[in-house]
PDB file with one MODEL, atoms N, CA, C and O in Angstrom:
MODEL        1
ATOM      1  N   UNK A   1      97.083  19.083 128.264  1.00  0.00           N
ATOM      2  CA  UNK A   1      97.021  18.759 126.846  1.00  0.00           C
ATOM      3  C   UNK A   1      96.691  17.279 126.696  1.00  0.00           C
ATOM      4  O   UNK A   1      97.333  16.474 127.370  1.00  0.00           O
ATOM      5  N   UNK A   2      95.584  16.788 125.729  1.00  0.00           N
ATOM      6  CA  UNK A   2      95.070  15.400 125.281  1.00  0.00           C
ATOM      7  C   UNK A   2      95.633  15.319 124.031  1.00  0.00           C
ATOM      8  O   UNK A   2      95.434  16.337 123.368  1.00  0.00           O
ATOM      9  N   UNK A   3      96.374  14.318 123.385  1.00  0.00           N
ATOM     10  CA  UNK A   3      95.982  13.642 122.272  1.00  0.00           C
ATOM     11  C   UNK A   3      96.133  11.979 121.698  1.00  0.00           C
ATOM     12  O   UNK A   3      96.621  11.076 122.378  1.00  0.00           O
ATOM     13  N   UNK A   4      95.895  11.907 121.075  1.00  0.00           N
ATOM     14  CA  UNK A   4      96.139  10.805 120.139  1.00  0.00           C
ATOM     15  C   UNK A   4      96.615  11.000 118.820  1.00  0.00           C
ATOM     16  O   UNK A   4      97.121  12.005 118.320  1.00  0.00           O
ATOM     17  N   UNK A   5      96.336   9.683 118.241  1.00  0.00           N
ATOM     18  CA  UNK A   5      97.099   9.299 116.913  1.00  0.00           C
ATOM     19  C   UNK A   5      96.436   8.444 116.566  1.00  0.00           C
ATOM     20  O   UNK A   5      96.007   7.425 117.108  1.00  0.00           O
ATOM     21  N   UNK A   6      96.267   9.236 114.827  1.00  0.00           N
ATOM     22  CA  UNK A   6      95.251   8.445 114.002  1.00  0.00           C
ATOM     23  C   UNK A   6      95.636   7.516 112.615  1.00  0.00           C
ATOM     24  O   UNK A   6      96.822   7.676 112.326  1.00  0.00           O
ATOM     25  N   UNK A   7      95.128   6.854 111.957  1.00  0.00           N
ATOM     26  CA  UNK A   7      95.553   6.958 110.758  1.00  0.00           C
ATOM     27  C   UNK A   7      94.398   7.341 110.067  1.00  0.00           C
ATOM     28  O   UNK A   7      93.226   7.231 110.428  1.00  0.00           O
ATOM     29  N   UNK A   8      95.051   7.997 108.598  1.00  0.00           N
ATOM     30  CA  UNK A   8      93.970   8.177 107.436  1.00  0.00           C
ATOM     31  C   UNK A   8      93.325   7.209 106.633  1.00  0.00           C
ATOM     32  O   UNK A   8      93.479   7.275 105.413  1.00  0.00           O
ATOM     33  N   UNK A   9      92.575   6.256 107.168  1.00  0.00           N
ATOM     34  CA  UNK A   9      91.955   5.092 106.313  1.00  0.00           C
ATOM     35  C   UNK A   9      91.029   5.874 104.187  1.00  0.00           C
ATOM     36  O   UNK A   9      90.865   5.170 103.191  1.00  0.00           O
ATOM     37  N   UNK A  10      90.747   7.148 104.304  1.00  0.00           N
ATOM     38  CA  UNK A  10      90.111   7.464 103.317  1.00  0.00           C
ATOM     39  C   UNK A  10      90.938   7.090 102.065  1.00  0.00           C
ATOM     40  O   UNK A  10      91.978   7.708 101.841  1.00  0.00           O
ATOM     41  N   UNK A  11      90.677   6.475 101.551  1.00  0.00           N
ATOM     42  CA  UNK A  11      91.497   6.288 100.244  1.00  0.00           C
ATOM     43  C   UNK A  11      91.944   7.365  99.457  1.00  0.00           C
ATOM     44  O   UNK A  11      93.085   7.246  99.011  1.00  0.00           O
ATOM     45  N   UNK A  12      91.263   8.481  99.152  1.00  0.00           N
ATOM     46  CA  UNK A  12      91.474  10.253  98.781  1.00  0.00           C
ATOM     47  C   UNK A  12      92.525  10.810 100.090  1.00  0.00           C
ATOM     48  O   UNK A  12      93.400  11.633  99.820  1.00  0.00           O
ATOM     49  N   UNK A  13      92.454  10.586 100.704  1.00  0.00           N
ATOM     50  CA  UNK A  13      92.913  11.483 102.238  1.00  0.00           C
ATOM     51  C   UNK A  13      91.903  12.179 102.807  1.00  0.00           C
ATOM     52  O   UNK A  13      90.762  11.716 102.783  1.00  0.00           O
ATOM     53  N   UNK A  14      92.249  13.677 103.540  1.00  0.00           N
ATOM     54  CA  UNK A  14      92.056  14.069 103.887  1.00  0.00           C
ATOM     55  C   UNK A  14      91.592  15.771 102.522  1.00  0.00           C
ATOM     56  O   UNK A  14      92.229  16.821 102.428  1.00  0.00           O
ATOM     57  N   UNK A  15      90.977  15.568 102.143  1.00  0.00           N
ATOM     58  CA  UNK A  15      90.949  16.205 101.133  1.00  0.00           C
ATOM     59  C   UNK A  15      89.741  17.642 101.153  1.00  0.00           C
ATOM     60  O   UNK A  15      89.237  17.903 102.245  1.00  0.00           O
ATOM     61  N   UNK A  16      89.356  18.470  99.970  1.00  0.00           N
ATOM     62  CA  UNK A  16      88.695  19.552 100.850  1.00  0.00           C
ATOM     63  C   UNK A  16      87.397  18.946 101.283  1.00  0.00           C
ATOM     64  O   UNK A  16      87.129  19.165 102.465  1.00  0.00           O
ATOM     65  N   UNK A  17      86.290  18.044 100.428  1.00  0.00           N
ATOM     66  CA  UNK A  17      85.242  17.704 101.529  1.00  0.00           C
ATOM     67  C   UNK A  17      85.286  17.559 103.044  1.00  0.00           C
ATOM     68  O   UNK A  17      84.495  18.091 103.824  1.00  0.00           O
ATOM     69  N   UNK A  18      86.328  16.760 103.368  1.00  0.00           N
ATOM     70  CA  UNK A  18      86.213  16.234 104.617  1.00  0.00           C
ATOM     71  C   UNK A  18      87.248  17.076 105.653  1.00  0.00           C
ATOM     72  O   UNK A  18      87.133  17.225 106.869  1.00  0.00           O
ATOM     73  N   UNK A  19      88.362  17.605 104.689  1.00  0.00           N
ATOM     74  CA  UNK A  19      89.371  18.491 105.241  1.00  0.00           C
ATOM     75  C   UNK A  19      88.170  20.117 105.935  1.00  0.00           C
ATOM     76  O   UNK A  19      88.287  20.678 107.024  1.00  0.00           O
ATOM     77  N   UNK A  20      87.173  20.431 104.843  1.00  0.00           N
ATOM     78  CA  UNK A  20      85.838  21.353 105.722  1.00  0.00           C
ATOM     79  C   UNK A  20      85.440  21.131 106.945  1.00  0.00           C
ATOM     80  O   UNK A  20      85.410  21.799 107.979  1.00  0.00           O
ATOM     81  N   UNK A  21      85.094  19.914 106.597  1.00  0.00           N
ATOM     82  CA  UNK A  21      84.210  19.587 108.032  1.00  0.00           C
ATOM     83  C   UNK A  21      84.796  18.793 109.059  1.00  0.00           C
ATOM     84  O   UNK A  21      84.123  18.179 109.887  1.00  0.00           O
ATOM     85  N   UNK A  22      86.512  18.796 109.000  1.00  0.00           N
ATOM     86  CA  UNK A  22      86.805  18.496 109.800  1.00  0.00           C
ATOM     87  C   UNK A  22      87.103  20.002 110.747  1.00  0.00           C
ATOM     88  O   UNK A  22      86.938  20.000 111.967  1.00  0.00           O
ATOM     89  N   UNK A  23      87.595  21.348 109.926  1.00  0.00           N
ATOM     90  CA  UNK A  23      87.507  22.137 110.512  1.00  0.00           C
ATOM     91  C   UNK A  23      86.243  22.559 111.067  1.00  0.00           C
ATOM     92  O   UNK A  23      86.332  22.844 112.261  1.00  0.00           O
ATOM     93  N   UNK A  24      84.932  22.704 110.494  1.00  0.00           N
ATOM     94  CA  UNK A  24      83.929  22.746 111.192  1.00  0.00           C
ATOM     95  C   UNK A  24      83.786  22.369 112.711  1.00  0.00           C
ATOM     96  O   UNK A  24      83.657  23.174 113.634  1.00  0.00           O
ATOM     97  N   UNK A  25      83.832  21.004 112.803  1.00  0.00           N
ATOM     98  CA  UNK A  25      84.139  20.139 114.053  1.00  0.00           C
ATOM     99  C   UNK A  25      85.232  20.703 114.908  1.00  0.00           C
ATOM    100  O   UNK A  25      85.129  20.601 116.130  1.00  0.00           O
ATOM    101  N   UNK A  26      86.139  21.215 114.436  1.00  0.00           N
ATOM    102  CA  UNK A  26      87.318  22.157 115.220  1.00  0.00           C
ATOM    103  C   UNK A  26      86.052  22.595 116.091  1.00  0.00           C
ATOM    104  O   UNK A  26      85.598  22.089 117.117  1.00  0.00           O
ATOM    105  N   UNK A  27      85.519  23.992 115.155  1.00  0.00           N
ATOM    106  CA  UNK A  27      85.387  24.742 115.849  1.00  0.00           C
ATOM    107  C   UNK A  27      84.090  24.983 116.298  1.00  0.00           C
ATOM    108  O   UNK A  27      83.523  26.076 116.292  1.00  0.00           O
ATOM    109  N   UNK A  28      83.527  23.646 116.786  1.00  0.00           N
ATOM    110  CA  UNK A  28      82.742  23.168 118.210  1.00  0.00           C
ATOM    111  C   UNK A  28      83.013  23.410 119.049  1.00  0.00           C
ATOM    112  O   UNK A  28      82.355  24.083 119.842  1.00  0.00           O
ATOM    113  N   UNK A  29      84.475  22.799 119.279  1.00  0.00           N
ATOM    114  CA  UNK A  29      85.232  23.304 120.843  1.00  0.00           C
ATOM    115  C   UNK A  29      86.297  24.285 121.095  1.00  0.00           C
ATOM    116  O   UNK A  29      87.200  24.772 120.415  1.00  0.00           O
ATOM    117  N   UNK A  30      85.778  24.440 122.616  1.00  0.00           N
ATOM    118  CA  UNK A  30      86.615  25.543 123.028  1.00  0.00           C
ATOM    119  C   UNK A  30      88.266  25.537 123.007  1.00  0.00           C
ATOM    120  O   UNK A  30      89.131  26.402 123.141  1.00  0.00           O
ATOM    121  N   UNK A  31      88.253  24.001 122.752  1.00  0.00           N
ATOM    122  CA  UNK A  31      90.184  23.935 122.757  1.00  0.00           C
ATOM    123  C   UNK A  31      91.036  24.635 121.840  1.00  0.00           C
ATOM    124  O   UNK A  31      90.454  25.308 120.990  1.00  0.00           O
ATOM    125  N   UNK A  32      92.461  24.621 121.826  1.00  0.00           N
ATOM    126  CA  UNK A  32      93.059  24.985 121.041  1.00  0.00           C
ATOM    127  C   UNK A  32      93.406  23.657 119.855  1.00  0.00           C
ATOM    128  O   UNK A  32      94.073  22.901 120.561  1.00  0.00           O
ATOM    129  N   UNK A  33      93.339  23.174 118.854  1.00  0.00           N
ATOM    130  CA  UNK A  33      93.522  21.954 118.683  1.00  0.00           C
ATOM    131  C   UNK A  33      95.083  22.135 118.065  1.00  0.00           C
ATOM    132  O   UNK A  33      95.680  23.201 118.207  1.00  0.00           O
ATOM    133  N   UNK A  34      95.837  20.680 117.183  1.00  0.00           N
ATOM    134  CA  UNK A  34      96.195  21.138 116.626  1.00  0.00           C
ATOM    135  C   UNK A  34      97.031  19.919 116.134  1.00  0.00           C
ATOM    136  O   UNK A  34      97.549  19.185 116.976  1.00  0.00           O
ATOM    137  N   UNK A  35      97.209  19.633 114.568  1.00  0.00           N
ATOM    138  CA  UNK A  35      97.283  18.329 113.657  1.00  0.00           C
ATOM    139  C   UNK A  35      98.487  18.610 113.789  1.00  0.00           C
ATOM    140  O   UNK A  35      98.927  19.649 114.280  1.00  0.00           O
ATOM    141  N   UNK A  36      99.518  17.102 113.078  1.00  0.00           N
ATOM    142  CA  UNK A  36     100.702  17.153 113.021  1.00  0.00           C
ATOM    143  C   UNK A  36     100.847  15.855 112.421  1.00  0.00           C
ATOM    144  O   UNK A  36     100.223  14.978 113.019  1.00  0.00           O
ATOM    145  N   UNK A  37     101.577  15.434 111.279  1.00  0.00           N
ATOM    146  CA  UNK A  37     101.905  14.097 110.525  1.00  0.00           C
ATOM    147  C   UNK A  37     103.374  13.472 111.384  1.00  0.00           C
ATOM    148  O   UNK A  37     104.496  13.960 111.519  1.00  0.00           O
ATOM    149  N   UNK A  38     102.825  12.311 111.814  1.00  0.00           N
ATOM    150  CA  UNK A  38     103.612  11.808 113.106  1.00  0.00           C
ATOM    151  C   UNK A  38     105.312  11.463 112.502  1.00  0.00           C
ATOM    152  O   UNK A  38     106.328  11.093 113.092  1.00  0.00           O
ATOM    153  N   UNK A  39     105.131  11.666 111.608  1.00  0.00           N
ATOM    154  CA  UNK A  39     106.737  11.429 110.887  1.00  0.00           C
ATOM    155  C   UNK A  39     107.548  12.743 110.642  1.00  0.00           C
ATOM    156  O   UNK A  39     108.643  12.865 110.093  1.00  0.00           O
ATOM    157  N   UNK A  40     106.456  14.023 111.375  1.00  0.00           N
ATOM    158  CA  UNK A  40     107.279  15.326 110.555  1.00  0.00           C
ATOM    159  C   UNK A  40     106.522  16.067 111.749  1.00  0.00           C
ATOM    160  O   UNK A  40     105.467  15.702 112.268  1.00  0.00           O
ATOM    161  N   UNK A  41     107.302  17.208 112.078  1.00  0.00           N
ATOM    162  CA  UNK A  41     107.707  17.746 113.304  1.00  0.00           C
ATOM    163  C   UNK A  41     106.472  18.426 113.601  1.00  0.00           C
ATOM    164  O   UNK A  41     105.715  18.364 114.571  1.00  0.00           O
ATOM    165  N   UNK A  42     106.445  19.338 112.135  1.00  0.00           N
ATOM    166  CA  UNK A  42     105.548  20.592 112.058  1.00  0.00           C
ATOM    167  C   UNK A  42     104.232  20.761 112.599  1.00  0.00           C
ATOM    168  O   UNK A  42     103.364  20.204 111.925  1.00  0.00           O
ATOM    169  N   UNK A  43     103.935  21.207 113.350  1.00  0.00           N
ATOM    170  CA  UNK A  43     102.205  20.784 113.542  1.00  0.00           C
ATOM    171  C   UNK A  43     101.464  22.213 113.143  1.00  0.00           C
ATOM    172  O   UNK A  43     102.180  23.182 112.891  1.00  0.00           O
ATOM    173  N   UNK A  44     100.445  22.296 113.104  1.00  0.00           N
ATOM    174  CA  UNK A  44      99.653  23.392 112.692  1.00  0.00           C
ATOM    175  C   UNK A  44      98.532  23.187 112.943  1.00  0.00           C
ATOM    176  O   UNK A  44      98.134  22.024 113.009  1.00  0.00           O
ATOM    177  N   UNK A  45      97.376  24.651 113.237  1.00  0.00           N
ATOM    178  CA  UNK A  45      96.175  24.987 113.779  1.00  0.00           C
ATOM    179  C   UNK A  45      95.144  24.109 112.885  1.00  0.00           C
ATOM    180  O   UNK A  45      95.198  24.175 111.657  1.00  0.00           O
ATOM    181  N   UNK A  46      94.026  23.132 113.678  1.00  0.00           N
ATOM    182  CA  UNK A  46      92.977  22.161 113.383  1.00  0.00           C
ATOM    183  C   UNK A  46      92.123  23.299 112.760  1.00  0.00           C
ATOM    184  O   UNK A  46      91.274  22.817 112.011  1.00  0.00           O
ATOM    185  N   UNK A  47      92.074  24.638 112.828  1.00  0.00           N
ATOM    186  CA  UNK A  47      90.655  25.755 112.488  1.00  0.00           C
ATOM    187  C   UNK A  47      91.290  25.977 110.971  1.00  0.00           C
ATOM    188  O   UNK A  47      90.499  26.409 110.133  1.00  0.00           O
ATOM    189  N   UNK A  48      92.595  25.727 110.566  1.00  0.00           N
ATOM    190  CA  UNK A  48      93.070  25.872 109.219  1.00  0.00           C
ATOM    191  C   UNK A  48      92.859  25.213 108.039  1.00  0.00           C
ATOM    192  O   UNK A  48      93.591  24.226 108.109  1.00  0.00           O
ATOM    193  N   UNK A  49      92.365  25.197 107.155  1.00  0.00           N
ATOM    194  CA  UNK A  49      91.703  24.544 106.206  1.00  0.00           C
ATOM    195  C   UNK A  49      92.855  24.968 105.418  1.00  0.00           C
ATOM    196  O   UNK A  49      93.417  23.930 105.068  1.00  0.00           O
ATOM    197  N   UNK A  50      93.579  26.137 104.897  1.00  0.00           N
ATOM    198  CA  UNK A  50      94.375  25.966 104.199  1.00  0.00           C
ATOM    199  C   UNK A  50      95.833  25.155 104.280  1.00  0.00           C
ATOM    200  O   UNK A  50      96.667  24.827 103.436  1.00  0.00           O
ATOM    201  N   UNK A  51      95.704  24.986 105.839  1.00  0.00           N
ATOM    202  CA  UNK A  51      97.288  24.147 106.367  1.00  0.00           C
ATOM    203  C   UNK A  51      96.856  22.817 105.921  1.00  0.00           C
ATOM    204  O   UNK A  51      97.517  22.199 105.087  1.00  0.00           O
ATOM    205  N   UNK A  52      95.384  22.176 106.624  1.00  0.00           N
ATOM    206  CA  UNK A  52      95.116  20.587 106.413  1.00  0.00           C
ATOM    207  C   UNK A  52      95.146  20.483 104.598  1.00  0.00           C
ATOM    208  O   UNK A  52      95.378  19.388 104.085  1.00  0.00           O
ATOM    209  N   UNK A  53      94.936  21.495 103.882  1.00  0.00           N
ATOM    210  CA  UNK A  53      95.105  20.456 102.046  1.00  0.00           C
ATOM    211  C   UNK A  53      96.073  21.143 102.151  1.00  0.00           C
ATOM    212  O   UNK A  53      96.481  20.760 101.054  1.00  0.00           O
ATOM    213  N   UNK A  54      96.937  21.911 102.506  1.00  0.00           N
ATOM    214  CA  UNK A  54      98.473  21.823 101.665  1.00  0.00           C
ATOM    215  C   UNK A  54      99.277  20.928 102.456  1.00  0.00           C
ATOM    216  O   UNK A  54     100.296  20.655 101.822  1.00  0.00           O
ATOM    217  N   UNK A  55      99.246  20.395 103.502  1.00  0.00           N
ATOM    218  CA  UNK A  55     100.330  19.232 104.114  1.00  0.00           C
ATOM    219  C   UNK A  55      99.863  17.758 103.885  1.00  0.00           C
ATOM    220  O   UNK A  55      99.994  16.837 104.692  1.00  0.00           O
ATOM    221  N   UNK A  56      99.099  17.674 102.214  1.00  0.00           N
ATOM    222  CA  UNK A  56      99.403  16.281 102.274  1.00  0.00           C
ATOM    223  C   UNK A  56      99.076  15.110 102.486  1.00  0.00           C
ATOM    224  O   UNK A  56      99.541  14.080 101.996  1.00  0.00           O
ATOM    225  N   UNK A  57      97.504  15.384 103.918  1.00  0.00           N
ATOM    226  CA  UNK A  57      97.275  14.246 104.585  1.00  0.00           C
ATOM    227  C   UNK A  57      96.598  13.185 103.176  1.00  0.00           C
ATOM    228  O   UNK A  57      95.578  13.299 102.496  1.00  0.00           O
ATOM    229  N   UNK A  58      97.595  12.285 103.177  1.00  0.00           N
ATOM    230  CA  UNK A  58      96.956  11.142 101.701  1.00  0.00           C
ATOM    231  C   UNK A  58      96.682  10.135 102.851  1.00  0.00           C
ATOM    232  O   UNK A  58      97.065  10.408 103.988  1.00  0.00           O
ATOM    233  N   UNK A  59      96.034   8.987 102.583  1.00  0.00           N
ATOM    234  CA  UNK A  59      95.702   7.117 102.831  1.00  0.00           C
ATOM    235  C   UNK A  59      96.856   7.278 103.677  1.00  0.00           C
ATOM    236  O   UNK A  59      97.837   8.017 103.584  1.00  0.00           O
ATOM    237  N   UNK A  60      96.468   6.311 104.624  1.00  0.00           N
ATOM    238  CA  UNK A  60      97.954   5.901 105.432  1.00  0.00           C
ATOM    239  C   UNK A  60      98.648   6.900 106.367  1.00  0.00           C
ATOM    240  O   UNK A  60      99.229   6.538 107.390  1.00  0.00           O
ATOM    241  N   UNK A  61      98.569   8.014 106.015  1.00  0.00           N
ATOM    242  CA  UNK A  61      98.872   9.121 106.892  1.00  0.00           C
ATOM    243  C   UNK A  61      98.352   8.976 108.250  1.00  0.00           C
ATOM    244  O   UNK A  61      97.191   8.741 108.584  1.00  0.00           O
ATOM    245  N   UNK A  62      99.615   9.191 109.149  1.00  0.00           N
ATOM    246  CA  UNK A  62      99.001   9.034 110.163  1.00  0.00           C
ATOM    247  C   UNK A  62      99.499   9.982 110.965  1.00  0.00           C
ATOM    248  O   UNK A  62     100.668  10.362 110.899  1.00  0.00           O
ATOM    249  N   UNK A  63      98.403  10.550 112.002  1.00  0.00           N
ATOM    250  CA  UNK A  63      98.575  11.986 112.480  1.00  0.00           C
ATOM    251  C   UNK A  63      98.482  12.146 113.757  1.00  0.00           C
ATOM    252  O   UNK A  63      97.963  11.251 114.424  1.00  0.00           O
ATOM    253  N   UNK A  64      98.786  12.888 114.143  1.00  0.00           N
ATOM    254  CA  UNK A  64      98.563  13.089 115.996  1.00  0.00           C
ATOM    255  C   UNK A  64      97.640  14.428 115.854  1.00  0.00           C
ATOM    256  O   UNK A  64      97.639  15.460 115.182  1.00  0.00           O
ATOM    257  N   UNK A  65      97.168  14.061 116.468  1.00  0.00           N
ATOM    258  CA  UNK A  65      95.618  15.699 116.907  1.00  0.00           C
ATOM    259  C   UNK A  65      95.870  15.322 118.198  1.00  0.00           C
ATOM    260  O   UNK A  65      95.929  14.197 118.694  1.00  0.00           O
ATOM    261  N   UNK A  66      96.063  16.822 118.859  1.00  0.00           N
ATOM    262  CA  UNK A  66      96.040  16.926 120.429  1.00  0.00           C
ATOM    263  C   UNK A  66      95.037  18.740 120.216  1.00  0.00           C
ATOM    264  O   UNK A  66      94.591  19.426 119.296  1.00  0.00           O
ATOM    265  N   UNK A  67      95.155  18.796 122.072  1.00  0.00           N
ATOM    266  CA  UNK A  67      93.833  19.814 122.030  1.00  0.00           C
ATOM    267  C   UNK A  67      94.536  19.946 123.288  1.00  0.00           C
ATOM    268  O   UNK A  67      95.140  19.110 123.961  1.00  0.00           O
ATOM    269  N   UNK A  68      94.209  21.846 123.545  1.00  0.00           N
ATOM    270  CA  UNK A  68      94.684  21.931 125.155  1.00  0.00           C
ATOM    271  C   UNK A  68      93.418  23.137 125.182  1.00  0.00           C
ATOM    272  O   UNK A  68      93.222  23.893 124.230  1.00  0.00           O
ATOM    273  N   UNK A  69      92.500  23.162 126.629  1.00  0.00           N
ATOM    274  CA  UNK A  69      91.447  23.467 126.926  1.00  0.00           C
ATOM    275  C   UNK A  69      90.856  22.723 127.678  1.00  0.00           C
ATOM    276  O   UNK A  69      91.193  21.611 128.087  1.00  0.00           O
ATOM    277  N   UNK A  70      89.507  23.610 127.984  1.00  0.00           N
ATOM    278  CA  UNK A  70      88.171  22.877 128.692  1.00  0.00           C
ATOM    279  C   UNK A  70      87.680  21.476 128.101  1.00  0.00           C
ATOM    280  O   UNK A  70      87.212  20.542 128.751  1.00  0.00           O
ATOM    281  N   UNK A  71      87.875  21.535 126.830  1.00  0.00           N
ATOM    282  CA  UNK A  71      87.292  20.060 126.599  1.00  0.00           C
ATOM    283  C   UNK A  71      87.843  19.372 125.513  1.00  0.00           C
ATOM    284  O   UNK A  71      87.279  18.785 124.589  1.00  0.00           O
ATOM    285  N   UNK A  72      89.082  19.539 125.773  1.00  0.00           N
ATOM    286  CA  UNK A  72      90.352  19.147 125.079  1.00  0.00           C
ATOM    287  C   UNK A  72      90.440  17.427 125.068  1.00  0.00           C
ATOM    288  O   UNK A  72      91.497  16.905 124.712  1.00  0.00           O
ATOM    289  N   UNK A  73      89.632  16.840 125.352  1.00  0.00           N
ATOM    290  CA  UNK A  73      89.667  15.005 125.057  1.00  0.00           C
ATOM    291  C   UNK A  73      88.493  14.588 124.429  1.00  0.00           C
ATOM    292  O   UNK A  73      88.349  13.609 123.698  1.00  0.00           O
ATOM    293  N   UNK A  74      87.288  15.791 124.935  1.00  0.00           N
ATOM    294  CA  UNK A  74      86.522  15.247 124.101  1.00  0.00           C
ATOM    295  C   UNK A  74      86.746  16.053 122.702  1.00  0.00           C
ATOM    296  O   UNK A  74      86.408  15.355 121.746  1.00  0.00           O
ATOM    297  N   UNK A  75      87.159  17.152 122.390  1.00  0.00           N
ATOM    298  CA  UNK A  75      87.472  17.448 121.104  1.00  0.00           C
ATOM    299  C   UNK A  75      88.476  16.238 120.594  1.00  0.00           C
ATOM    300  O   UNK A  75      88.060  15.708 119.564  1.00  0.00           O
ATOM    301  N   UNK A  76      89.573  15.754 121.045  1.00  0.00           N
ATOM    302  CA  UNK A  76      90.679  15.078 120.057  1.00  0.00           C
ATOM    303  C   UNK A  76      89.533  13.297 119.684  1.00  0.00           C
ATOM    304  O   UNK A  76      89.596  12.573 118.690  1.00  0.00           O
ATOM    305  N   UNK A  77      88.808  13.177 120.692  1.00  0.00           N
ATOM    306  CA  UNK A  77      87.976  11.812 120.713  1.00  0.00           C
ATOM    307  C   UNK A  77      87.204  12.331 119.315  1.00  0.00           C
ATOM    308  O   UNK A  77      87.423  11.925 118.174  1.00  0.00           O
ATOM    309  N   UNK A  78      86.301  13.279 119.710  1.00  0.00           N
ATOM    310  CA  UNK A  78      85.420  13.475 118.038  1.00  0.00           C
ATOM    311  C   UNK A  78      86.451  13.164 117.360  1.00  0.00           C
ATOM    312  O   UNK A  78      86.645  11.988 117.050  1.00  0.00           O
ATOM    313  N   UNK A  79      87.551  14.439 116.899  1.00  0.00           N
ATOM    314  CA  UNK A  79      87.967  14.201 115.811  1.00  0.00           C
ATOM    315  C   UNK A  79      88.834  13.464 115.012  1.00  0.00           C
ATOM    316  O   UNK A  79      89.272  13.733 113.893  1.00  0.00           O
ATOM    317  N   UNK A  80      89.083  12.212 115.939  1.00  0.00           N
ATOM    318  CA  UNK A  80      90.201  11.124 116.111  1.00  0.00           C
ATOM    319  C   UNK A  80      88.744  10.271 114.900  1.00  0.00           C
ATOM    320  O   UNK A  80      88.784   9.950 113.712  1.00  0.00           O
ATOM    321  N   UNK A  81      87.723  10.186 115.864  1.00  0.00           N
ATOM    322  CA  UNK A  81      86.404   9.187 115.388  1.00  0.00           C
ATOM    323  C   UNK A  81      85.949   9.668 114.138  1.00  0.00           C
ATOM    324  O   UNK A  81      85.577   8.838 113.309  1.00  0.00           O
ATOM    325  N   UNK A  82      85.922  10.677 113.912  1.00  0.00           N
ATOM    326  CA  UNK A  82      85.486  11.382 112.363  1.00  0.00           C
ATOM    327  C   UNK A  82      86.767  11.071 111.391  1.00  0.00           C
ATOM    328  O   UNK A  82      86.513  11.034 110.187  1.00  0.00           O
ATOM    329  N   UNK A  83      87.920  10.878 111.739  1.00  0.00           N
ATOM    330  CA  UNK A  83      89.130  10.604 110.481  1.00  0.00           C
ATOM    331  C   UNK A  83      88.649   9.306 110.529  1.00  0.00           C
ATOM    332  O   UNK A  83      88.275   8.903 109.427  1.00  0.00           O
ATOM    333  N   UNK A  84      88.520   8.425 111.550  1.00  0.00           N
ATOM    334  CA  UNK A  84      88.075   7.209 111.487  1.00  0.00           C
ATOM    335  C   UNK A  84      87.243   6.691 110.390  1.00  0.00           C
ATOM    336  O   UNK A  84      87.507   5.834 109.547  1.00  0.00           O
ATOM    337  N   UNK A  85      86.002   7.511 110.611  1.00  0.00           N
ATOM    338  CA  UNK A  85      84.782   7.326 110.118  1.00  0.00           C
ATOM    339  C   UNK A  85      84.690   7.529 108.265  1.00  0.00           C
ATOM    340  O   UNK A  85      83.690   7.229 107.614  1.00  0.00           O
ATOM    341  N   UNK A  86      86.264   8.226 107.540  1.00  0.00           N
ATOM    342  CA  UNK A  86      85.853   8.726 106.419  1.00  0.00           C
ATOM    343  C   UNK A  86      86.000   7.387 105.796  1.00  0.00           C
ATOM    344  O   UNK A  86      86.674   6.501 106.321  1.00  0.00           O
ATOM    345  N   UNK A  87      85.155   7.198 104.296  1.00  0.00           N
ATOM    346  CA  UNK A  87      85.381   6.169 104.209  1.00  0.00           C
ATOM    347  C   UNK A  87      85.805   6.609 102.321  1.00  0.00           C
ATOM    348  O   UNK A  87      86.490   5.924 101.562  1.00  0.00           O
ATOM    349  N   UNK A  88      85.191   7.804 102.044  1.00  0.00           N
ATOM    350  CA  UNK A  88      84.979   8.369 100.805  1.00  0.00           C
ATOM    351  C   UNK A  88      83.530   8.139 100.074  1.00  0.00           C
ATOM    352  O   UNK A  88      83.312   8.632  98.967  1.00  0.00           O
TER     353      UNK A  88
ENDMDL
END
């Protein structure tokens, strides 16, 4: 298992534009992924679009994405670099 920890720089969050295509990007890879808000236990499936807008992710949020699989670092690297990248 790979992950890291991100923060949400988007001023909106993580919201449905980007909350889409972050699942999209999930499911590039073969890993299992899977988000979690580093202050709260719960984690849940990266292919879920309905888990990522109902938990919340606002500005500042900061999250752990890990991935277990064949290409489980380079999945958490994309999608570490794409929360990065939102800007709104």
């Amino acid at each position: 298992m790979y992950k890291e920890t991100v923060t949400i720089v988007n001023p909106t969050g993580l919201h449905a534009r980007p909350a889409t295509t972050f699942v999209r990007c999930v499911s590039k890879f073969n890993s299992h992924v899977l988000v979690k808000k580093v202050n709260e236990g719960k984690m849940f499936d990266g292919r879920s679009i309905i888990m990522l807008l109902s938990s919340g992710l606002e500005q500042n949020t900061e999250i752990e994405i890990s991935a277990e699989g064949d290409d489980e670092e380079l999945a958490v690297k994309s999608l570490v670099e794409f929360v990065k990248s939102l800007k709104d």
